[in-house]
C-alpha positions as CSV (number, residue, x, y, z in Angstrom):
1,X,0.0,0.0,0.0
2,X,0.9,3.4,-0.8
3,X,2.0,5.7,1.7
4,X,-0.8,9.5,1.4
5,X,2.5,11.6,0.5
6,X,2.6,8.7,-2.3
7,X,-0.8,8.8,-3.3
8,X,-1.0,12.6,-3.0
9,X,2.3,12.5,-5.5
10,X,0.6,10.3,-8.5
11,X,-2.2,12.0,-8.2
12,X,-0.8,15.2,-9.3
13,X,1.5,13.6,-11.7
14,X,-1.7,12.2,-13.5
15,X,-3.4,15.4,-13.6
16,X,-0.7,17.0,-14.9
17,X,-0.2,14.6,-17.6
18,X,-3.7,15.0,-18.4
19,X,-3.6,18.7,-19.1
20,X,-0.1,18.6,-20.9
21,X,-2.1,16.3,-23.0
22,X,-5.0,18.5,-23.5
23,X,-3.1,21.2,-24.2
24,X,-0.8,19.6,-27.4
25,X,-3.8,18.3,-28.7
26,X,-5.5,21.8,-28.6
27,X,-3.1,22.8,-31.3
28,X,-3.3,19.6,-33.5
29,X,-5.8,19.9,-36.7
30,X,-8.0,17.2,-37.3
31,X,-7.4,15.6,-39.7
32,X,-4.5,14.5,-37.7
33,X,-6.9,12.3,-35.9
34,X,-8.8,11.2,-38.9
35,X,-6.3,10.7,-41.3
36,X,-5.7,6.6,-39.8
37,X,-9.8,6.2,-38.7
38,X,-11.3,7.2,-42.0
39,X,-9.8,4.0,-43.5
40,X,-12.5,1.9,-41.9
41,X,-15.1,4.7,-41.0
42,X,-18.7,4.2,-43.0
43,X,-18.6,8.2,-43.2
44,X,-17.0,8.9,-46.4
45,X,-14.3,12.0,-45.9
46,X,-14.9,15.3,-47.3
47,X,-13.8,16.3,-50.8
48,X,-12.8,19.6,-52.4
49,X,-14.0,20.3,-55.3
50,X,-11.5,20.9,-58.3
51,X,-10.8,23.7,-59.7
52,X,-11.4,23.0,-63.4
53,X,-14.9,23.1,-62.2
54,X,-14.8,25.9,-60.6
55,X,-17.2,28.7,-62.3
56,X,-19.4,31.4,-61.8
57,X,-22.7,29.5,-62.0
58,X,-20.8,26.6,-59.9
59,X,-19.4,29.0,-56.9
60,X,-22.2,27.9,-54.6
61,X,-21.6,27.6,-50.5
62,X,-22.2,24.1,-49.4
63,X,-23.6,26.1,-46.3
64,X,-26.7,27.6,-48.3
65,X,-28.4,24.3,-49.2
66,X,-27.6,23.0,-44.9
67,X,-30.9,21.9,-44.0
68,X,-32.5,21.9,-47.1
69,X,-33.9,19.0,-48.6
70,X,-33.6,17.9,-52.7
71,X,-36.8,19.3,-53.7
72,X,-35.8,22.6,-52.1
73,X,-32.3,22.5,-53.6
74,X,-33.8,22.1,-57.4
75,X,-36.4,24.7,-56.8
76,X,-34.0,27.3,-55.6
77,X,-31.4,26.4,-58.5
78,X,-34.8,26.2,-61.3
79,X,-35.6,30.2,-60.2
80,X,-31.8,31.6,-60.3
81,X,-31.8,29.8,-63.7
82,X,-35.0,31.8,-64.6
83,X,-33.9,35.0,-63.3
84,X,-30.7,35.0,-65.5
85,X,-31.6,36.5,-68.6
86,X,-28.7,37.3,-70.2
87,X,-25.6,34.5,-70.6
88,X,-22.6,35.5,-68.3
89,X,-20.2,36.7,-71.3
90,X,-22.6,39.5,-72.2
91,X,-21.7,40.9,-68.9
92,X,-18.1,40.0,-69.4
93,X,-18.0,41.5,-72.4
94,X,-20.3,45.1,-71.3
95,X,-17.2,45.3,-68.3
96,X,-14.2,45.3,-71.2
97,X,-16.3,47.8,-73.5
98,X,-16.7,50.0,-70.4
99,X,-13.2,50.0,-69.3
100,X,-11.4,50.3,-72.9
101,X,-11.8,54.1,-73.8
102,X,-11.1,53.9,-77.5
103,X,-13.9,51.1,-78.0
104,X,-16.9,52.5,-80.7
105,X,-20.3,52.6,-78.6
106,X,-22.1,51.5,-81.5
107,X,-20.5,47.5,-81.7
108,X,-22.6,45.1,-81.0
109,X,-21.6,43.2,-77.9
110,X,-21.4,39.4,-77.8
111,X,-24.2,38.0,-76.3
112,X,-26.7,40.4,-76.5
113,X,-29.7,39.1,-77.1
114,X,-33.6,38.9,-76.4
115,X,-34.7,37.8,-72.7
116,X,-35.2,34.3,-72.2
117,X,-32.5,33.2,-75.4
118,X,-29.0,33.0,-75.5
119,X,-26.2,33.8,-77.6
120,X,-26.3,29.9,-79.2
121,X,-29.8,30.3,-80.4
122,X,-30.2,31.0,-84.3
123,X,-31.0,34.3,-85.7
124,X,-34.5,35.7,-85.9
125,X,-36.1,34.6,-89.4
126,X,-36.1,37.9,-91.7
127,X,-39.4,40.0,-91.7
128,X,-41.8,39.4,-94.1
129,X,-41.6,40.9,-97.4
130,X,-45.0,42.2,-97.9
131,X,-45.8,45.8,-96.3
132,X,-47.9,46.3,-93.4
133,X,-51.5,47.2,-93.8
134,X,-53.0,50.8,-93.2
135,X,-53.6,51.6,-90.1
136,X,-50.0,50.4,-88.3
137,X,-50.7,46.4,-88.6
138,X,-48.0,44.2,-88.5
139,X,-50.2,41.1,-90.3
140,X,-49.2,40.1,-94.0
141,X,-52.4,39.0,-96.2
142,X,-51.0,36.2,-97.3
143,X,-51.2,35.2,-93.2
144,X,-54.4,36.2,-93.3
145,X,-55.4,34.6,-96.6
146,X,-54.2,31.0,-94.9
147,X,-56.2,31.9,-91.4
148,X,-59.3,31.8,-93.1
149,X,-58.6,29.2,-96.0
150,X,-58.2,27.0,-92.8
151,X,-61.3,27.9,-91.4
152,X,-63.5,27.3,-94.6
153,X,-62.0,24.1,-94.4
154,X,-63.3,22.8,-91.7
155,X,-66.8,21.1,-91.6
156,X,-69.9,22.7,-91.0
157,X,-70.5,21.8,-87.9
158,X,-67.9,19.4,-85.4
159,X,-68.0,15.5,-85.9
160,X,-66.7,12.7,-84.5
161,X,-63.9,11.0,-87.1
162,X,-62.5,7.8,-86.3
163,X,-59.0,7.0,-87.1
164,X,-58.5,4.7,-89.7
165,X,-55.4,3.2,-88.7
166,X,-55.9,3.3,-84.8
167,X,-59.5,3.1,-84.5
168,X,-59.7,5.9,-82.1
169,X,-62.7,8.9,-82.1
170,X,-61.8,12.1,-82.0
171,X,-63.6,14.9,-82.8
172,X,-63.1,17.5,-85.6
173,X,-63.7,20.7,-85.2
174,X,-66.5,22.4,-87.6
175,X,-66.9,26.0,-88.5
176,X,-70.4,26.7,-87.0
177,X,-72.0,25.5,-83.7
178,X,-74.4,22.5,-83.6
179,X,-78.0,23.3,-82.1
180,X,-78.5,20.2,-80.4
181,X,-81.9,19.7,-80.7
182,X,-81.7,20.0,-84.5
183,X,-78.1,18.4,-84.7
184,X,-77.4,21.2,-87.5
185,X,-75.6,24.7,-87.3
186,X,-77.1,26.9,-85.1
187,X,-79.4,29.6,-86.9
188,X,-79.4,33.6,-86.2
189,X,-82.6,35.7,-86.4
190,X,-83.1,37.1,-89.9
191,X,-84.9,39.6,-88.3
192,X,-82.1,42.0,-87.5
193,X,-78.9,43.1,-85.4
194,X,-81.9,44.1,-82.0
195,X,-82.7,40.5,-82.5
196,X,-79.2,38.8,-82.6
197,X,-78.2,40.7,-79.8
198,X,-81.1,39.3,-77.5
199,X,-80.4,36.0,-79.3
200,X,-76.8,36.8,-77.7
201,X,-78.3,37.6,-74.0
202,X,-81.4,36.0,-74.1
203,X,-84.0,36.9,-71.1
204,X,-88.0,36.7,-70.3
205,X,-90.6,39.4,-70.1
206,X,-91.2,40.8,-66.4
207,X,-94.9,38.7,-65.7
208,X,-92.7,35.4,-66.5
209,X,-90.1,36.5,-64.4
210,X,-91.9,36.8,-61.3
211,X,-93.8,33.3,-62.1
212,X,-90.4,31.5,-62.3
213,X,-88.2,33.4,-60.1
214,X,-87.3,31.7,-56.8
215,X,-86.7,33.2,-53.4
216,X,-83.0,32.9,-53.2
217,X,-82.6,33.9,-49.2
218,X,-84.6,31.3,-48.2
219,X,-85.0,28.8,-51.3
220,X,-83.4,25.4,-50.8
221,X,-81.5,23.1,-52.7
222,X,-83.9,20.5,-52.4
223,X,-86.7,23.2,-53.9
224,X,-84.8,24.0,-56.1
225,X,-84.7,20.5,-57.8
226,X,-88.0,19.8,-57.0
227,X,-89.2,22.7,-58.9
228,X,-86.9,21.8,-62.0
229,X,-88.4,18.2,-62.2
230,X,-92.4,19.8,-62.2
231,X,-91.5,22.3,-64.5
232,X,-89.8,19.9,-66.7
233,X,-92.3,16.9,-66.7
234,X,-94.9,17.3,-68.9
235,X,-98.3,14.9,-69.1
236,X,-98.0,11.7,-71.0
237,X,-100.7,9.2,-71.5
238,X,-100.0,6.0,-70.0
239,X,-101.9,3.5,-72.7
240,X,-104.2,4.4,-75.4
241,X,-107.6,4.9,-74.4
242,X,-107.6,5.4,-71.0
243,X,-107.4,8.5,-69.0
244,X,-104.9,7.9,-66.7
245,X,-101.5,10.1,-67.4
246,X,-98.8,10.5,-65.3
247,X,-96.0,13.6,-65.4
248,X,-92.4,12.2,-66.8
249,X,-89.7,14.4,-68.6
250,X,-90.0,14.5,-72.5
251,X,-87.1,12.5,-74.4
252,X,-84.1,13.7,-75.5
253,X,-83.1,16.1,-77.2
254,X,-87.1,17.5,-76.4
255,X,-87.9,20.1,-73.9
256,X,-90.7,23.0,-73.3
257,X,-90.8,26.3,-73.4
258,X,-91.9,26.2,-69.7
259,X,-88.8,24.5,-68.9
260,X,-86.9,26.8,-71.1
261,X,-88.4,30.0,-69.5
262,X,-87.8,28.6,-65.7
263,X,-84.0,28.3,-66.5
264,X,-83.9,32.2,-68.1
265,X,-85.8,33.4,-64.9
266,X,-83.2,32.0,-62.6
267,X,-79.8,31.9,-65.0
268,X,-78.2,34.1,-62.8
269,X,-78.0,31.4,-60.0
270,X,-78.3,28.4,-61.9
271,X,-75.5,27.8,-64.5
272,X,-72.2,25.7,-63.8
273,X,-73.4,25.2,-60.5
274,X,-76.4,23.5,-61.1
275,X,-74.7,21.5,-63.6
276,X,-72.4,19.9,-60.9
277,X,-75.6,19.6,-58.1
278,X,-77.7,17.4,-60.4
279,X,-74.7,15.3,-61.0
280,X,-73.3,14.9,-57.8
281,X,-77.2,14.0,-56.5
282,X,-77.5,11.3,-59.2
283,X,-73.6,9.8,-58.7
284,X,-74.9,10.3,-54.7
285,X,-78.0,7.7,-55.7
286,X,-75.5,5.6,-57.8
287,X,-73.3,5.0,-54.5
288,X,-76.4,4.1,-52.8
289,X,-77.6,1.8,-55.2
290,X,-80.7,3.4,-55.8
291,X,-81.3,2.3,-59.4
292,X,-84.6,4.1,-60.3
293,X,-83.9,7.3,-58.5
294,X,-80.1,7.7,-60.7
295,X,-82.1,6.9,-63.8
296,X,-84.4,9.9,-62.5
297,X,-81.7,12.6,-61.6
298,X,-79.3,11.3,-64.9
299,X,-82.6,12.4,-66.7
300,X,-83.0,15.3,-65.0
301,X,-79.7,16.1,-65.2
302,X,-79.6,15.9,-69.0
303,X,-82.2,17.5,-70.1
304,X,-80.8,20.6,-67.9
305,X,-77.6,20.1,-69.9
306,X,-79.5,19.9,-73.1
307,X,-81.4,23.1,-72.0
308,X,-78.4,25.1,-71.3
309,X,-76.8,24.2,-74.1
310,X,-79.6,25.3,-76.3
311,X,-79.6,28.6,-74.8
312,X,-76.0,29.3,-75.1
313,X,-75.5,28.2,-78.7
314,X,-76.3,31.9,-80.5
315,X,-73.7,33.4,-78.1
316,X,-71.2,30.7,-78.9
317,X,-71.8,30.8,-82.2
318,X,-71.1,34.5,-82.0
319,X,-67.8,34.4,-80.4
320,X,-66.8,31.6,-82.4
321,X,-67.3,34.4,-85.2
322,X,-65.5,37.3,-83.4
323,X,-62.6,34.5,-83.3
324,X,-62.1,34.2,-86.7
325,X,-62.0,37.8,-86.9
326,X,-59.1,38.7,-84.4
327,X,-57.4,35.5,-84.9
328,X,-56.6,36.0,-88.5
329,X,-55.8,39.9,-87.8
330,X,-53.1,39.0,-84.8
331,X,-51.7,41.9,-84.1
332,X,-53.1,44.3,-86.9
333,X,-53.8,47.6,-84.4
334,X,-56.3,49.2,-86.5
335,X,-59.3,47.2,-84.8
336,X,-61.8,49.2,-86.5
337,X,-60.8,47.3,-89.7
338,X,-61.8,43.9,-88.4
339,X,-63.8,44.7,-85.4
340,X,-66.0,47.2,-86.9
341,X,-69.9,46.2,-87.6
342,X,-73.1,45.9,-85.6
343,X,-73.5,46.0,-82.1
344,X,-73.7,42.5,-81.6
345,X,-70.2,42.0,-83.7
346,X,-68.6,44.6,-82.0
347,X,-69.9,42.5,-78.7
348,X,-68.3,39.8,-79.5
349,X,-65.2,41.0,-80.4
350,X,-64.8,43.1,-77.8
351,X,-65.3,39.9,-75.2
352,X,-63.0,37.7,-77.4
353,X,-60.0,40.8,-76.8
354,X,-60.5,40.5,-73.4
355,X,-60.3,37.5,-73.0
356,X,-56.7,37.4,-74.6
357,X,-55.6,39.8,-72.2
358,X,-56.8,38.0,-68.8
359,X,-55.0,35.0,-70.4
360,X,-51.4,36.7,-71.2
361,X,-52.2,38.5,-67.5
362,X,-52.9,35.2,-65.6
């Protein structure tokens, strides 16, 4: 056994040790310490990246992407490409021109070009030879010319043509919109412009108005379908001579001008949204196996569909008109040249301009 003066001894031997060893080791890098473990380590050692690889787009900080995950990483990387519009040697280029005193101002600098291309791309194709029109147009006729020989080409109205070396339908698209109770192009009044506009928004007299119109703050879905179906069914005779009728919807694509006036009186609330009630009510009777009440509400539901349809076919037919007009003069500023006419044309076009703009805007 060791004497306390002893013990007291290696005891301060060892903590001295211990601290001379702390302190060298304080001073040591680390990969002193690593350089022998890494051999059998799972952890694969850092690597430097090269310099041969070393450009601007490729100076990135391993410490920006540090707890960001790969979706993140792409995302960030997909909007720095997007906000670079010009390639790096048209800045390169812009800094010699600046600091060389004796360069001409008017050279064209390397790598100049549109937003969103770069210098690889090929040159713009030469303008056209023919002149613009009067009025500050940019639109050859010979552009035009081809705009409408397309549309004349086109069938009257749109079918269905099945491939003959696939077998698939598809549908081609016609020139004029299909009525769909007559299953031919779609007629305007002869009457006059007065009469193709209200062809355009079509409405009901005041008396029919109030007949029709519901209560909408304290109408129910359930009234509202309800008084769809009544208005819609008209009396049928069940067997030849007897008496006995009974209410049922007419058969496709048939429906009365009851029915017709009901939807014009209510328009305003019906619409798309009634569209996806009576199909979610007859899918809702499907689920349940209810067999005679979906055949009721798929009905119901078409003849709705068949209604609006009708309705709506002047008005498409009319924009499908004002299309062909501003389509074929793209870019032509003198509207008054192929926007000018009655107020119903003027309508149209007018709807089918802004349109264009809420879709470049959107």
């Amino acid at each position: 056994m060791y004497s306390s003066r002893t013990r007291s001894s290696l005891l301060a031997i060892t903590v001295l040790t211990t601290a001379l060893t702390y302190t060298v080791l304080s001073f040591q890098p680390v990969v002193t310490f690593t350089r022998h473990s890494n051999h059998h380590s799972i952890i694969p050692p850092p690597t430097t990246k090269s310099n041969k690889d070393d450009t601007p787009n490729s100076r990135r900080s391993t410490s920006l992407y540090m707890g960001l995950n790969r979706r993140a990483r792409r995302k960030g990387k997909k909007n720095q490409d997007q906000t670079q519009s010009r390639p790096d040697n048209f800045y390169d280029n812009m800094k010699e021109v600046a600091d060389d005193p004796n360069a001409d101002p008017n050279t064209p600098i390397s790598g100049a070009t549109d937003l969103g291309t770069s210098s690889t791309d090929s040159p713009p194709p030469p303008p056209p030879t023919d002149g613009p029109p009067d009025g500050g147009g940019v639109v050859s006729s010979g552009a035009i010319s081809d705009a409408q020989a397309s549309m004349m080409a086109r069938p009257d109205v749109s079918e269905i043509v099945v491939d003959e070396d696939t077998g698939i339908e598809r549908i081609r698209q016609g020139k004029n919109v299909m009525d769909v109770v007559t299953r031919k192009a779609v007629k305007l009044s002869d009457l006059g412009p007065q009469y193709r506009l209200a062809q355009m928004f079509p409405g009901v007299p005041e008396d029919v108005r109030d007949t029709y119109r519901f209560n909408w703050k304290t109408v129910e879905v359930a009234d509202m379908v309800t008084a769809l179906r009544d208005v819609s069914s008209s009396e049928l005779v069940v067997e030849e001579g007897q008496e006995e009728t009974t209410k049922s919807i007419p058969d496709h694509p048939n429906f009365s001008d009851a029915a017709m006036d009901f939807v014009l009186a209510n328009r305003d609330y019906l619409g798309p949204r009634m569209k996806k009630t009576l199909g979610r009510l007859k899918l809702r009777a499907q689920s349940q196996f209810k067999r005679e009440e979906t055949i009721l509400n798929r009905q119901l539901w078409k003849h709705f569909l068949t209604i609006e349809d009708s309705i709506s076919a002047p008005f498409r037919q009319m924009m499908l008109d004002a299309e062909g007009k501003v389509g074929s003069n793209f870019g032509n500023l003198d509207l008054r040249s192929f926007c000018d006419g009655e107020l119903y044309e003027r309508t149209a076009c007018y709807l089918v301009l802004k349109g264009m703009v809420a879709h470049w805007e959107k």
